[in-house]
Structures are given as C-alpha cells and as structure tokens.
Steps between C-alpha positions, in 0.01 A plus 500: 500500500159323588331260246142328550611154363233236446661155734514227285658242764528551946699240614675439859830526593688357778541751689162612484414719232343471202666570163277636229557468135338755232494572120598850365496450132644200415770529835425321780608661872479420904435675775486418847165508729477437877167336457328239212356742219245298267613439131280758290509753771618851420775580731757869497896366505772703595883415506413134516229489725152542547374819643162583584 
C-alpha cells in the first residue's frame, strides 16, 4: 500500500541514504530514500521506502 506521508526529519546514513521519519496519527515511521527529501515535503512511501 502507498501513503503520501508529510517528512518530518531526512537525515544521512552511512552508507548513503537518507532515512526519513513521518507522523501518522500519533505513530511515528521510516522509510528509506536514495536522495535528501526536505522536512515538510510531501513524499508517497511504499514498503519502507520512498517511491516517486
């Protein structure tokens, strides 16, 4: 299932991606994104990651 999550945090890993944080109701997820995705951005995650 794809959501359109609002990012709340993009921060860099080690190995080079970025791990992004979001708020669904008062739960807080990750997801995984090959490139830096600005906090307040609208992004689509899928299975962890970032699509789109």
């Amino acid at each position: 299932m794809t959501q359109r999550v609002n990012v709340q945090t993009c921060t860099l890993r080690r190995d080079g991606q970025h791990l992004v944080t979001y708020r669904v109701g008062s739960s807080v997820y990750s997801a995984l994104s090959p490139k830096f995705v600005q906090p307040g951005t609208d992004v689509r995650v899928r299975d962890g990651k970032v699509v789109g």
